[in-house]
N, C-alpha and C positions, 0 to 999 in steps of 0.2 A: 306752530306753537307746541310745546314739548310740554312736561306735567314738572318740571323741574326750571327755576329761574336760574340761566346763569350766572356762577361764580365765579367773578377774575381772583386771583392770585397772585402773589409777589412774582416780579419776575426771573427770580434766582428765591424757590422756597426755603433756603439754609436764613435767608437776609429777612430781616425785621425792619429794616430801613432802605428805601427808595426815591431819587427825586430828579428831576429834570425841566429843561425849559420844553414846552412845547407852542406850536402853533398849529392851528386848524384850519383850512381853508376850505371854504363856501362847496369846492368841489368835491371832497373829502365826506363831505357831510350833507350830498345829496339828496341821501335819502335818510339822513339823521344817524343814531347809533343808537343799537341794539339796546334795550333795558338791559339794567344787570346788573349785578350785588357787588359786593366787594368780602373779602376774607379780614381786608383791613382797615384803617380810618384814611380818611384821605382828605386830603385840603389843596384846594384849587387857586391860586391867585391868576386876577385877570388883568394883565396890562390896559388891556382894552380889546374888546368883543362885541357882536352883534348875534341874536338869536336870542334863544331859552333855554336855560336847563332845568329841567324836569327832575327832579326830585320828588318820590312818590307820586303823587296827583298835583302837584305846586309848580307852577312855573315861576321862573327867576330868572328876568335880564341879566345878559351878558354883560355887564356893564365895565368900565373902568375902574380902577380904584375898587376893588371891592373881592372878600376873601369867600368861598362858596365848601361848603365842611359838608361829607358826605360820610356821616357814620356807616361804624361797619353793620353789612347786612340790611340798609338801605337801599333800593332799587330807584336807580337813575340813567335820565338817557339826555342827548342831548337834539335838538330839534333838528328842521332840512334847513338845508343852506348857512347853517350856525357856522361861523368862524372868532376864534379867540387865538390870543398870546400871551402867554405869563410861565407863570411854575406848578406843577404838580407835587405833592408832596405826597410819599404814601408810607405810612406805617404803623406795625403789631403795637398791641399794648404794651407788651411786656420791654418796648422800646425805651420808653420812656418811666424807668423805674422811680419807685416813691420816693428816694432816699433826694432827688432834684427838686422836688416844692417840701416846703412847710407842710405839717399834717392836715393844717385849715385851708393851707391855700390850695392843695391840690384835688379835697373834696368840693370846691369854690367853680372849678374850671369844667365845665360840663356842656362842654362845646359839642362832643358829641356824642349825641344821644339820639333814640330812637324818636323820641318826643318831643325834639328842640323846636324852639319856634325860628331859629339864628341859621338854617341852613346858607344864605346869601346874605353877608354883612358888607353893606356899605362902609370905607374908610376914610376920614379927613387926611388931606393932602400930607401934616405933618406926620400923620401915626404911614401912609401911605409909604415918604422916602423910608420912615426906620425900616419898613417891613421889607421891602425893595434892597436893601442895604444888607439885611438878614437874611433873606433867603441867594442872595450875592452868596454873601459869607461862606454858606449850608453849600450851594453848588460848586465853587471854588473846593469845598473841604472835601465832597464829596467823591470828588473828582481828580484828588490829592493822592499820587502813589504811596505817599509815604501812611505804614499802618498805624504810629505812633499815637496814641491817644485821640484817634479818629472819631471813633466812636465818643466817648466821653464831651470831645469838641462837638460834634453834632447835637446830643441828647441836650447839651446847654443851649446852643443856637435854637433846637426846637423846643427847646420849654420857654428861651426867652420871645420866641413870636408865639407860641399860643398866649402868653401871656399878654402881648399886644393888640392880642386878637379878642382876647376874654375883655381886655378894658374898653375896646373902640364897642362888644358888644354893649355891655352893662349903659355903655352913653346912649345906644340904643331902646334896649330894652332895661330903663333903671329902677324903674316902682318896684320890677318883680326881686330886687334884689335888695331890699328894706331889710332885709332878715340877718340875724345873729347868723354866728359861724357856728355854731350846734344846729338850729335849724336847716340852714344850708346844709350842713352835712347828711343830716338826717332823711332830706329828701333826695339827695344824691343818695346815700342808702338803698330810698325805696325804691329810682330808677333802677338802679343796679339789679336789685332784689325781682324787681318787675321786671326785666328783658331775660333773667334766667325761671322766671317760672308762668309765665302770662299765659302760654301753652295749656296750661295741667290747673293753675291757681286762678279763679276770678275772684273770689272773697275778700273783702279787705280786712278780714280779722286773721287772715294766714298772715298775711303782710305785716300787719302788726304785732304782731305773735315773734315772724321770722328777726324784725328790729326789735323788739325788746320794749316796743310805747302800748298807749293805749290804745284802742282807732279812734278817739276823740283826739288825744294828741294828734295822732298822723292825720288826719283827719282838718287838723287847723293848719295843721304845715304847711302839703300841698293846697289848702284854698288859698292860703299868703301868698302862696309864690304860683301858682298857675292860674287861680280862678276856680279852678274846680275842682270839686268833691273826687278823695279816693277811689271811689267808684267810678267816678267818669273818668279821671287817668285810666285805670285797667282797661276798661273801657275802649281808650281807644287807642289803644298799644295791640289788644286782640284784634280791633276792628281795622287798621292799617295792617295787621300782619292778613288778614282776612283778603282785603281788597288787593293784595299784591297776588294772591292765590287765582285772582279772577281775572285780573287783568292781563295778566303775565305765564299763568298756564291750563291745562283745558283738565283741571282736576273737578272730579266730580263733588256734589255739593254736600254727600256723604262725607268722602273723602276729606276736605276742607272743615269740617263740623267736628271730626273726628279727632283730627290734627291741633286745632286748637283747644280742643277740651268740651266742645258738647257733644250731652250724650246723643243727641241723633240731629239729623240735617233739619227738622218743626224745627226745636230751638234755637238753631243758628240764625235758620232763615229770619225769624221772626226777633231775635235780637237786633239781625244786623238793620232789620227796615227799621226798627225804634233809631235805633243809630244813625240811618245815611238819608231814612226817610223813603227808602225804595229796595224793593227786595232784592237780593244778592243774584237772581237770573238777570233784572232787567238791569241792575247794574251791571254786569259784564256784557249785556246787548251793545249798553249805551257806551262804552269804556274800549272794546275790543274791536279794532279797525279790522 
């Protein structure tokens, strides 16, 4: 175990878009695959599989029918003996430019994120063939010598299946999406705002400062749409970046304290057992095989 998690990469770094059918067999995946980040967003479809994917600390059946979103900079592995069939699809933000959703609808889609609860989304059979049909389409295009408006044809193909993807979740998880499209927006904001400063910011009056509300505002936002209190977001966007640090490399408890923004390894530590409930040594006893 190294002090750094590794990062995959596009595999042509010029490209911003990537996809393929793939298949995994039972022998392949012996002894499982490697944890490890991504540089980009990636979204999995499963024909149909057996095993777990692990996403963060989460496991999630292989299942049939069913779309598996691995934000970027999330760390995922996949089990032993795991075997799957479907599509990969992998790519950069700046793939999917703004000028393709509405202003509202594109702050609406927040599929992936650091703090999703929709990493592994079950699909109904009918939203199933469209997506089967779409990512047809995407590998056919993809795979198309001609360079002719390629691009442009893919960016629509992949905005119209996350969009498929965003409504089979919302059927899923629908209470949390009771909310106006300002609100909505506004806590997509604060994600946003929270994954570039979680590091260096735990306060929820930067955050609210950085968006322009009050922290009572932001404050009522995320309890509507997560449950909990600003604080406990930050909370535990630091405390997930924390446990990948422990899990995944043999950095010291300084070091890790450091890196997310306390001033020394007392207050980490003693943050993080408020948080997990066990201190950040015996969690990585219990966590690191």
């Amino acid at each position: 175990m190294s002090n750094k998690i590794p990062v995959d990469t596009m595999p042509h770094s010029h490209e911003a878009f990537f996809m393929e059918r793939f298949e995994i067999d039972a022998n392949a995946m012996r002894d499982g695959s490697n944890p490890h980040r991504h540089e980009y967003q990636e979204l999995i479809w499963i024909d149909f599989g057996e095993g777990t994917h692990w996403v963060e600390d989460v496991a999630h059946p292989l299942c049939a029918n069913s779309v598996h979103l691995v934000p970027k900079g999330q760390v995922h592995s996949l089990s032993k003996g795991a075997t799957a069939q479907g599509y990969l699809v992998r790519f950069r933000d700046e793939f999917l430019p703004d000028r393709n959703l509405r202003f509202d609808l594109r702050h609406q889609i927040a599929l992936f994120s650091n703090l999703s609860i929709n990493q592994a989304i079950p699909v109904a059979d009918q939203d199933a063939e469209r997506i089967r049909a779409i990512l047809k389409l995407m590998d056919q295009e993809h795979s198309c010598l001609s360079s002719f408006a390629q691009q442009e044809i893919l960016q629509s193909l992949l905005t119209s299946l996350l969009l498929i993807i965003e409504r089979a979740k919302r059927q899923m998880f629908g209470s949390q999406f009771q909310t106006s499209t300002t609100e909505y927006q506004l806590f997509q904001d604060f994600l946003n705002t929270l994954e570039a400063n979680y590091s260096t910011e735990h306060n929820v009056s930067f955050y609210a400062k950085q968006l322009g509300v009050s922290t009572r505002k932001l404050g009522e936002v995320v309890q509507q749409i997560t449950g909990n209190s600003t604080k406990r977001q930050i909370e535990e966007r630091v405390i997930m970046e924390a446990k990948r640090y422990l899990r995944h490399t043999q950095r010291a408890m300084k070091e890790i304290a450091y890196a997310l923004g306390y001033r020394d390894a007392y207050y980490f530590s003693q943050a993080f057992k408020n948080a997990v409930g066990v201190s950040p040594t015996k969690y990585r006893a219990q966590n690191v095989s």
